[in-house]
Residue frames relative to the residue before (quaternion, step in Angstrom):
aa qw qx qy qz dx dy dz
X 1.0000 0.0000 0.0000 0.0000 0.00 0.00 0.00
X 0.4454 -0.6844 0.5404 0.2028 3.60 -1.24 0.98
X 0.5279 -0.5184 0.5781 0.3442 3.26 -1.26 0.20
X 0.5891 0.5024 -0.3773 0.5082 3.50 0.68 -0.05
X 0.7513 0.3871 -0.2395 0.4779 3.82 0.58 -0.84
X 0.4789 0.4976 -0.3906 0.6087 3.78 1.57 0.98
X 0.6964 0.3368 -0.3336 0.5387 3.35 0.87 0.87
X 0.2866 -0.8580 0.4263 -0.0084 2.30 -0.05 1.93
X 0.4928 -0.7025 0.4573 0.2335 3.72 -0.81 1.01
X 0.3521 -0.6796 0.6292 0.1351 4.02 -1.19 1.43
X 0.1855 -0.6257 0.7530 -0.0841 3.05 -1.67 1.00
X 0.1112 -0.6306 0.7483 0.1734 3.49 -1.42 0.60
X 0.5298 -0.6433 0.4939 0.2479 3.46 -1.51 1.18
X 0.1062 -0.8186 0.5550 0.1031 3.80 -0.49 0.90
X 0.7915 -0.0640 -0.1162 0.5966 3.76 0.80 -0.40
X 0.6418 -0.4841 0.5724 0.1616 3.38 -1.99 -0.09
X 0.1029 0.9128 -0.3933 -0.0390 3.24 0.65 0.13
X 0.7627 -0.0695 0.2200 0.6042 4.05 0.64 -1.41
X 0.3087 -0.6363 0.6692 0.2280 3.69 -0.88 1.42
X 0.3432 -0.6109 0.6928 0.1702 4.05 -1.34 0.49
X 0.0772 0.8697 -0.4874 -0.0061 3.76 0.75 0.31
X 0.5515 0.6107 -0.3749 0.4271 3.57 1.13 0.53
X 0.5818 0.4511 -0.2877 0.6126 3.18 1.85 -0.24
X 0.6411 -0.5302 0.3979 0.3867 3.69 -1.26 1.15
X 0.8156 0.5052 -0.0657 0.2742 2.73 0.58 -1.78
X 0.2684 -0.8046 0.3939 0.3542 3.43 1.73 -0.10
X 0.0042 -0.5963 0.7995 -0.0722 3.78 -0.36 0.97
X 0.2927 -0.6665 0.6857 0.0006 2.51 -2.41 0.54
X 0.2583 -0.6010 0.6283 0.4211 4.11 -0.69 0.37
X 0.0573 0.7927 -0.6025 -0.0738 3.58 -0.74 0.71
X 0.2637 -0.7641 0.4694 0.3552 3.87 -0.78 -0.25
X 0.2675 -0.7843 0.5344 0.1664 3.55 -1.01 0.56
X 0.8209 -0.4352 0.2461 0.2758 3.41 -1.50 0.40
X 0.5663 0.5401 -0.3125 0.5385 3.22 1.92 -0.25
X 0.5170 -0.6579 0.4028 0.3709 3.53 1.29 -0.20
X 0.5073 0.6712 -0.3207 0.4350 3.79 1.41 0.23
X 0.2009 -0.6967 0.5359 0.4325 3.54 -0.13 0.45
X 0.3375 -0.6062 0.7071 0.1364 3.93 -1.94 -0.10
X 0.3106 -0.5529 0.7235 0.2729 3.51 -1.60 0.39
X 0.3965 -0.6861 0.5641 0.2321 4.00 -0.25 1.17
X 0.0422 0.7033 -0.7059 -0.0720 3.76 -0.96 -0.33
X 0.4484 -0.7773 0.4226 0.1270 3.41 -0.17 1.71
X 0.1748 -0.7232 0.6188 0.2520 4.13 -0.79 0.10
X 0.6233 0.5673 -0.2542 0.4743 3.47 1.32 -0.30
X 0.7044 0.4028 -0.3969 0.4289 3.81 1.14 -0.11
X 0.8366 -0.1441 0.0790 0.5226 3.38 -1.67 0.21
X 0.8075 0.2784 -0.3526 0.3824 3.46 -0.82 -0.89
X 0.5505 -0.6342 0.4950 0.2231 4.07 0.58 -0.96
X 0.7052 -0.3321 0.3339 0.5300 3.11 -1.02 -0.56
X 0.7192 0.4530 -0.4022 0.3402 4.27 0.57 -0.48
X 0.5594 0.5215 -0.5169 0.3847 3.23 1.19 -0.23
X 0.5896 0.5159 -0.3488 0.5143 3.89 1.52 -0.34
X 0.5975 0.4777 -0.4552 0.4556 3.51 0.57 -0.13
X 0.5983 0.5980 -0.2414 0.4756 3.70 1.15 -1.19
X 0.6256 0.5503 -0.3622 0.4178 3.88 0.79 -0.54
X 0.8441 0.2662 -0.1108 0.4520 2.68 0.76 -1.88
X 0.5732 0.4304 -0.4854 0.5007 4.16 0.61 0.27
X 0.5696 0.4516 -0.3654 0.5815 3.70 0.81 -0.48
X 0.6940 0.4675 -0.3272 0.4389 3.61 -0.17 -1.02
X 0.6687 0.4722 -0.2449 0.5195 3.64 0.50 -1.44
X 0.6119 0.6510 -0.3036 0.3310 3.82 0.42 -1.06
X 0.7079 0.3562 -0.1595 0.5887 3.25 1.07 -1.95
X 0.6039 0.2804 -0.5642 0.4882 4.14 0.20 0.29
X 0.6019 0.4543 -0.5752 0.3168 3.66 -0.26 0.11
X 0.6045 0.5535 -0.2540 0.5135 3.36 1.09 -1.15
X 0.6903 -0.5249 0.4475 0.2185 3.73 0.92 0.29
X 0.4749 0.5841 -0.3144 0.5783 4.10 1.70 -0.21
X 0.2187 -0.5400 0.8019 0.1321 3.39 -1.57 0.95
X 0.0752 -0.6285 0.7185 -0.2883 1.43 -1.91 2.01
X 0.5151 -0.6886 0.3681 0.3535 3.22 -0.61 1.03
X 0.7975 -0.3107 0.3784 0.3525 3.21 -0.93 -0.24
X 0.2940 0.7188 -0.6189 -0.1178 3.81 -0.31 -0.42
X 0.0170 0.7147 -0.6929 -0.0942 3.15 -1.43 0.38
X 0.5694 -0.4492 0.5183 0.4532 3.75 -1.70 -0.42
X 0.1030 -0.6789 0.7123 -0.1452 3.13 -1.25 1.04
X 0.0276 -0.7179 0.6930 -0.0600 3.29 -0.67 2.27
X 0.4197 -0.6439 0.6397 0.0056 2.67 -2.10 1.04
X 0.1567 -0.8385 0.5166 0.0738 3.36 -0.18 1.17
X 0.6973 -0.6551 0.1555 0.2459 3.37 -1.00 0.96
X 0.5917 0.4735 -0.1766 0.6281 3.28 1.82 -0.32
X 0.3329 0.8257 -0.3795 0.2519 3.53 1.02 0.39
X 0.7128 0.2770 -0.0924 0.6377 3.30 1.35 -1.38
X 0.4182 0.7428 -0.5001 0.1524 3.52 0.53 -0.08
X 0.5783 0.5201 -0.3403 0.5285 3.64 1.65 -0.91
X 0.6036 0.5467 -0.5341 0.2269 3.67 0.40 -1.26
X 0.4815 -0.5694 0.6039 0.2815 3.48 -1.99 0.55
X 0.6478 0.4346 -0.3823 0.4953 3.30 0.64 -1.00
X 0.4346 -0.6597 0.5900 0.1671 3.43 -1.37 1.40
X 0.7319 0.4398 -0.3321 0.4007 3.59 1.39 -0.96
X 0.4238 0.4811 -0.4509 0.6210 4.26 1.53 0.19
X 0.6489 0.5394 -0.3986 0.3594 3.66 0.22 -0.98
X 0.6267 0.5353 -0.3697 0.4291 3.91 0.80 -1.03
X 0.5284 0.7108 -0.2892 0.3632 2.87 1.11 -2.36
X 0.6939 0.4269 -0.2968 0.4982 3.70 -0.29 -2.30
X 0.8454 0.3809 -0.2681 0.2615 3.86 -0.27 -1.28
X 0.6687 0.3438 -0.2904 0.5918 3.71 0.90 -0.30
X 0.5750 0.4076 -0.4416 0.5552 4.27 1.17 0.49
X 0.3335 0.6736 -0.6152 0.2380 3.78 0.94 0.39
X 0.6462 0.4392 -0.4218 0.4600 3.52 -1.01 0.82
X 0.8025 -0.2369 0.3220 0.4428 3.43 -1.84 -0.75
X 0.0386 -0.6895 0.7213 -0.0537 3.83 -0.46 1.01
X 0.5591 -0.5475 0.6201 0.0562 3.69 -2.34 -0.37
X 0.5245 0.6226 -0.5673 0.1244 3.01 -0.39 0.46
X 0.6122 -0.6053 0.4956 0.1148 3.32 -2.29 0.30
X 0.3701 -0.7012 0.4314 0.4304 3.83 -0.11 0.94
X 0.6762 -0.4852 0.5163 0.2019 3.45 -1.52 1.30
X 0.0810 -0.7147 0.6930 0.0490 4.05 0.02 1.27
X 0.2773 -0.6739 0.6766 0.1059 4.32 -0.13 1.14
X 0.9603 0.1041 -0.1459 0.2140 3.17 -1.11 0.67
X 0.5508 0.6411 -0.3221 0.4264 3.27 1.74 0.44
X 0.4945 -0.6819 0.5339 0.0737 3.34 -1.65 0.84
X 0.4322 -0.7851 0.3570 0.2634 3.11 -1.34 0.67
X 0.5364 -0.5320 0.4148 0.5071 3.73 -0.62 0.93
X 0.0972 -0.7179 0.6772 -0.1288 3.13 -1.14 0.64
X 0.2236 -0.8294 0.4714 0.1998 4.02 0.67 1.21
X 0.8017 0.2652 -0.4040 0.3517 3.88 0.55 -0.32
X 0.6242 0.4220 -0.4046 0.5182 3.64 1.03 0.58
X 0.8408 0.1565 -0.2850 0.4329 3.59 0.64 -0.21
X 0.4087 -0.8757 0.2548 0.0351 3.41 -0.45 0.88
X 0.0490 -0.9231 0.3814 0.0019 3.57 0.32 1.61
X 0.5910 -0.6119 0.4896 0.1912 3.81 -1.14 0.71
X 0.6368 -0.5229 0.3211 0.4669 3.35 -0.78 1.20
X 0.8218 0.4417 -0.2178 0.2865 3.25 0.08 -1.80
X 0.6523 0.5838 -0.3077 0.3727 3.90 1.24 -0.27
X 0.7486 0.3555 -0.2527 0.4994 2.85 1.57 -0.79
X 0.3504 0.6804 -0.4802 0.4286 3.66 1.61 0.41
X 0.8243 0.2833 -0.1914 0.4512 3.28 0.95 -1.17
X 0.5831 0.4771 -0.4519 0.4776 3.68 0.96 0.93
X 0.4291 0.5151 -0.4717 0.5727 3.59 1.65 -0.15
X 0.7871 0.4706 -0.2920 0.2716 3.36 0.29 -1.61
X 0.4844 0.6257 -0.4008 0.4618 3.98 1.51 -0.65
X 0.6117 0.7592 -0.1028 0.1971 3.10 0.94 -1.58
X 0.8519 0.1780 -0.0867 0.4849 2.79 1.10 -1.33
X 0.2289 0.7928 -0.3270 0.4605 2.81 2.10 0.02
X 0.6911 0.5672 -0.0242 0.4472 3.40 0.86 -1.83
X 0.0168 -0.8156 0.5656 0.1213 3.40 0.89 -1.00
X 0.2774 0.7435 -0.4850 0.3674 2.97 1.78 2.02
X 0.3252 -0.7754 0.5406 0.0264 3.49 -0.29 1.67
X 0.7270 0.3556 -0.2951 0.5079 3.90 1.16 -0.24
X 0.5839 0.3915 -0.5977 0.3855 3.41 -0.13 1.61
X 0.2606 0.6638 -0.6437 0.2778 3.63 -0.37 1.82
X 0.8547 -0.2926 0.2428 0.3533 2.77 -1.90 0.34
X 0.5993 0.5906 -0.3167 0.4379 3.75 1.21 -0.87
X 0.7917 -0.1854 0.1184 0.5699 2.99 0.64 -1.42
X 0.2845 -0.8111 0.4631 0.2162 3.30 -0.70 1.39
X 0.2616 -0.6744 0.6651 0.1854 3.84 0.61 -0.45
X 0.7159 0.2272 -0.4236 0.5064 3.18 0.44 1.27
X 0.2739 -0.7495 0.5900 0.1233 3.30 -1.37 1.40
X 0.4588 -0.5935 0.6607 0.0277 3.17 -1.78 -0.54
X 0.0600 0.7969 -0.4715 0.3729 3.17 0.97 2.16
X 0.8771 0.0846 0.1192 0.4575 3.51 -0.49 0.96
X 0.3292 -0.8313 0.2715 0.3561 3.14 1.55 0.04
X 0.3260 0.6163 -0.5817 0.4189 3.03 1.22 1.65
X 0.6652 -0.3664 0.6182 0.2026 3.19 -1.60 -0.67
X 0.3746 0.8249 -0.4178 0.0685 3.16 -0.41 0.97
X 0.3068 -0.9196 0.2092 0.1286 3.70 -0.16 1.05
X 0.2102 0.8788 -0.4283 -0.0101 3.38 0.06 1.08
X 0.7001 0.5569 -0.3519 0.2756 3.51 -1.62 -0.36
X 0.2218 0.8327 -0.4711 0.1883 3.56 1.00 0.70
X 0.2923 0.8180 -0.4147 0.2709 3.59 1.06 0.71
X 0.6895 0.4057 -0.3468 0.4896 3.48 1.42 -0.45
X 0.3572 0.7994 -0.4310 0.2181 3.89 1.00 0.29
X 0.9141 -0.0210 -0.1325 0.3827 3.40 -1.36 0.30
X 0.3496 -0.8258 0.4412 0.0332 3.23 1.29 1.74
X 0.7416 0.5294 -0.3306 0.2459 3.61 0.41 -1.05
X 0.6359 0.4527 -0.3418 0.5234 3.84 1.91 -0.50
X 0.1013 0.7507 -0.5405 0.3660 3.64 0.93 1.39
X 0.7927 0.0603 0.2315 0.5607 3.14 1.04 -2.07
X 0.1119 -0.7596 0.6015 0.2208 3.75 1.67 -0.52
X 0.3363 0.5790 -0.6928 0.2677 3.76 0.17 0.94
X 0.8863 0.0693 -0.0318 0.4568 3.79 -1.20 1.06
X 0.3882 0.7290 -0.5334 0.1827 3.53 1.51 0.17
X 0.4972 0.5816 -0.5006 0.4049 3.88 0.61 -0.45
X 0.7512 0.4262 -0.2075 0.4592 3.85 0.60 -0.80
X 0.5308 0.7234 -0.2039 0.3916 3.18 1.63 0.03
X 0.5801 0.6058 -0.2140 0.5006 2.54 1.61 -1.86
X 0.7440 0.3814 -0.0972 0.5399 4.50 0.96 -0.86
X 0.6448 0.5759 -0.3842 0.3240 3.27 1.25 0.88
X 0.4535 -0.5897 0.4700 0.4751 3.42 -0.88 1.17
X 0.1346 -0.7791 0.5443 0.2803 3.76 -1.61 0.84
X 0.4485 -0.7420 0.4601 0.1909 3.72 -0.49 2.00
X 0.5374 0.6201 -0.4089 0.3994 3.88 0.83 -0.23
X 0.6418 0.6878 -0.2477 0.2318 3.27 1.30 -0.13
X 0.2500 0.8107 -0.2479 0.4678 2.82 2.97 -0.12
X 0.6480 0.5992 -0.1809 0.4339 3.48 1.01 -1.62
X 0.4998 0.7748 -0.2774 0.2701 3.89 1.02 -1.27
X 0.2037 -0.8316 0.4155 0.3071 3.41 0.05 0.88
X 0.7471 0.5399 -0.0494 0.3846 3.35 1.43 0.14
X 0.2266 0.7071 -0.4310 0.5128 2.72 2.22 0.66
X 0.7093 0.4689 -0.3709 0.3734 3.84 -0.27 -0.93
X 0.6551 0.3669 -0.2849 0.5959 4.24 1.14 0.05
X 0.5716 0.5562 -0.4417 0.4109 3.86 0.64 -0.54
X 0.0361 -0.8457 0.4925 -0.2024 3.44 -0.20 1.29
X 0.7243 0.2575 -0.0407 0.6383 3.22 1.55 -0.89
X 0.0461 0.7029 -0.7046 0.0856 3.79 0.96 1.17
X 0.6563 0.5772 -0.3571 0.3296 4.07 0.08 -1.43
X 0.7120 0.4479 -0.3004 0.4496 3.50 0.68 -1.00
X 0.6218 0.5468 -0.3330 0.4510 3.66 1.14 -1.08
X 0.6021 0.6690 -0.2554 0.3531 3.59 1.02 -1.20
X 0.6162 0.5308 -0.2518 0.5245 3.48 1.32 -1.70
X 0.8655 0.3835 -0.1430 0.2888 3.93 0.76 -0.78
X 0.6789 0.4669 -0.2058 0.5279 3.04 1.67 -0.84
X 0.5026 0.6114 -0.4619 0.4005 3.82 1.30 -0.71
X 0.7800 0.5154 -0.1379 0.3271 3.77 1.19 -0.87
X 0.7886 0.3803 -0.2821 0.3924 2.93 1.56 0.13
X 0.3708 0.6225 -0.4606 0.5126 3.08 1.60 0.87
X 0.0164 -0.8813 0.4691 -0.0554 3.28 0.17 0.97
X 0.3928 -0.7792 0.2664 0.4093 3.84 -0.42 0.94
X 0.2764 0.8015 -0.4039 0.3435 3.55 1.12 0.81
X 0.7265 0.4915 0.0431 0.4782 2.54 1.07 -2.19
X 0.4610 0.4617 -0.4066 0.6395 3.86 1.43 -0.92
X 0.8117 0.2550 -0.3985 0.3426 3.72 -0.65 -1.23
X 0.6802 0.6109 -0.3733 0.1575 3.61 0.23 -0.24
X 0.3351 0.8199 -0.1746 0.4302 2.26 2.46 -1.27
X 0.8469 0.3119 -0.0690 0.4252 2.83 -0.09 -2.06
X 0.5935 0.5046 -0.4853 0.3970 3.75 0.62 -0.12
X 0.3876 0.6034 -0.5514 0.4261 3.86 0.96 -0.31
X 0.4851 0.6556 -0.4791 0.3244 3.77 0.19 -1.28
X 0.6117 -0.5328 0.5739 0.1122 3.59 -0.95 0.84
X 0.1366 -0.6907 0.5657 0.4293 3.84 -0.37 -0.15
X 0.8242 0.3816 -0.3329 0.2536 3.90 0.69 -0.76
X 0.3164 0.5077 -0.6884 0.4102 3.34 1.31 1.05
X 0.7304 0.5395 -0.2784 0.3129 4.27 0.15 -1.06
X 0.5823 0.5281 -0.5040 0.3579 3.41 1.20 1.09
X 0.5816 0.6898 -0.3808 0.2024 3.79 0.44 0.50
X 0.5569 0.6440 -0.2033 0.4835 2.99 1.77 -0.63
X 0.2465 -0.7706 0.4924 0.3208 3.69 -0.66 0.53
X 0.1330 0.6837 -0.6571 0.2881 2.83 -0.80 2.22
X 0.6475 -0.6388 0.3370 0.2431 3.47 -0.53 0.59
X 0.7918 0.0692 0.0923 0.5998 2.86 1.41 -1.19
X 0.4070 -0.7439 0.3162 0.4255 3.41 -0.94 -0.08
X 0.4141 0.5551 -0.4263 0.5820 3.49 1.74 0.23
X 0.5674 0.5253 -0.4541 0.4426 3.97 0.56 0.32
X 0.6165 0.6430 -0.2279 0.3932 2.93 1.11 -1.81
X 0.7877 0.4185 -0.1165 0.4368 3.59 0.97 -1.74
X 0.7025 0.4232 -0.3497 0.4529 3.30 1.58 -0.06
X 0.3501 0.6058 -0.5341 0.4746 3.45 1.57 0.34
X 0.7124 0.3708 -0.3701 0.4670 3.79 0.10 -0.81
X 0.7875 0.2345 -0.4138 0.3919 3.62 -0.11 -0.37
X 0.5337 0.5274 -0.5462 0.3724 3.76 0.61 0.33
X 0.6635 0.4855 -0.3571 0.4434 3.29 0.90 -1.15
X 0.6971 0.4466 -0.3872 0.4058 3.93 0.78 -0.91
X 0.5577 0.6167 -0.4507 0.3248 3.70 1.55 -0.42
X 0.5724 0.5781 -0.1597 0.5592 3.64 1.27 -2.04
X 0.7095 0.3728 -0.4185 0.4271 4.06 0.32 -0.49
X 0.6538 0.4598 -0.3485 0.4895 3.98 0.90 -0.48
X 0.6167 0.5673 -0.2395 0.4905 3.25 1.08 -0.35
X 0.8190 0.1396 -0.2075 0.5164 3.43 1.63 0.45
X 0.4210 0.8303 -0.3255 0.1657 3.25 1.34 0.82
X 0.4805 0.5670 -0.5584 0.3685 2.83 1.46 0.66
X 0.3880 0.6814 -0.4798 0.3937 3.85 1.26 -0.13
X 0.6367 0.6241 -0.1864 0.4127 3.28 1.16 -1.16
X 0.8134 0.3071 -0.1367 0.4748 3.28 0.97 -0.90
X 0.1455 0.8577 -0.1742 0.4614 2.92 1.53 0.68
X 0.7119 0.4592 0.1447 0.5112 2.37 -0.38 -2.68
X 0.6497 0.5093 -0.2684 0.4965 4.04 0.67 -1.66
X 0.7331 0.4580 -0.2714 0.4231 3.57 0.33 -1.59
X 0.6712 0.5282 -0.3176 0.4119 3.58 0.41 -1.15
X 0.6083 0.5742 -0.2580 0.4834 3.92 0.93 -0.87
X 0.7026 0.5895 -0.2480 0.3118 2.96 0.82 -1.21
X 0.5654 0.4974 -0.4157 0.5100 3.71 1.51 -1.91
X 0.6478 0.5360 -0.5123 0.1750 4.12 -0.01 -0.99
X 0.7464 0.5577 -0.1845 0.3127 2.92 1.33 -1.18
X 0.7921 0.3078 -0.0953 0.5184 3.14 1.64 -0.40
């Protein structure tokens, strides 16, 4: 990945289009000024601004690693956006997401992975266990896989429920060296056969270049909630913790392997 493909393209929101109301977090298929539609990812619902920080360092992560991924870009909400909506409960939504929002280009016509109709190779789903736990992404199970089925590829999305621990940043340093046990749950543990081989290839291309650059994409007014002094603290909590977490993934694979004999 260039340094150029870490700049992440801006959209202004032009219509409302479809509430996703199966997601907590209420996304939306909206359309933007480029004339593309977007999955919206709201700064105004439940989780805030980290469930946007989670998309896009998670999201961004898995294309280096070589994973389709949609698109993400910024997506502003202007303040008169929601003012038409009927629904009083989109109307709040639009008005308290005024500003810099997420979202993911709109993949028309795809399906969700579904593990006993579509069918995945040891080594793909090693390296979506292995993102996974990397991610300390608790939302790929059997319920919901967050992954579709475009073109008869593979294609990963919705990385909003990751590194759970900047919710509250209680004990997150000790985090950063924990095995992550949510990986039992994975709808894709029972095929990951080749975690070791993924481990030998992916631990190496997260380079700390690529973390700090990563993290410098970050908005500054998503990085004011956390108790950090600053927001250059705030931004250096994430790349220490993404530095100290590669620096133990073989705990990780571990933790992955050991889940795995119960299950099989």
């Amino acid at each position: 990945m260039t340094n150029a493909a870490l700049q992440l393209r801006q959209i202004h929101v032009t219509r409302y289009l479809t509430p996703l109301r199966e997601g907590g977090s209420m996304p939306a298929i909206a359309e933007g000024d480029d004339d593309f539609l977007y999955v919206l990812k709201f700064r105004g619902a439940g989780q805030g601004t980290k469930a946007l920080i989670a998309e896009l360092l998670g999201g961004e992560i898995a294309r280096k690693l070589g994973f389709k991924v949609p698109e993400l870009v910024f997506a502003q909400v202007d303040a008169a956006f929601g003012r038409t909506e009927p629904d009083e409960e989109i109307q709040d939504l639009l008005k308290f997401s005024e500003g810099l929002n997420i979202a993911l280009h709109y993949l028309s016509g795809a399906i969700t992975f579904d593990p006993v109709v579509n069918k995945i190779d040891a080594l793909l789903a090693s390296q979506v266990v292995w993102l996974d736990s990397f991610l300390m992404n608790m939302d790929r199970t059997p319920k919901n896989t967050n992954m579709l089925v475009w073109h008869n590829e593979l294609w990963l999305i919705d990385h909003g429920a990751s590194f759970y621990f900047h919710h509250s940043w209680n004990n997150w340093k000790a985090q950063a060296s924990a095995p992550f046990t949510l990986i039992k749950d994975h709808v894709l543990l029972p095929y990951a056969s080749a975690l070791e081989e993924v481990n030998d290839v992916f631990s190496t291309l997260l380079t700390t270049d690529f973390i700090q650059q990563l993290v410098r994409t970050l908005p500054e007014d998503w990085l004011t909630e956390a108790p950090f002094l600053s927001v250059e603290e705030h931004r250096n909590a994430y790349v220490w913790f993404l530095q100290q977490r590669l620096k133990h993934t073989n705990i990780l694979v571990q933790e992955a392997n050991d889940a795995r004999k119960i299950l099989i």
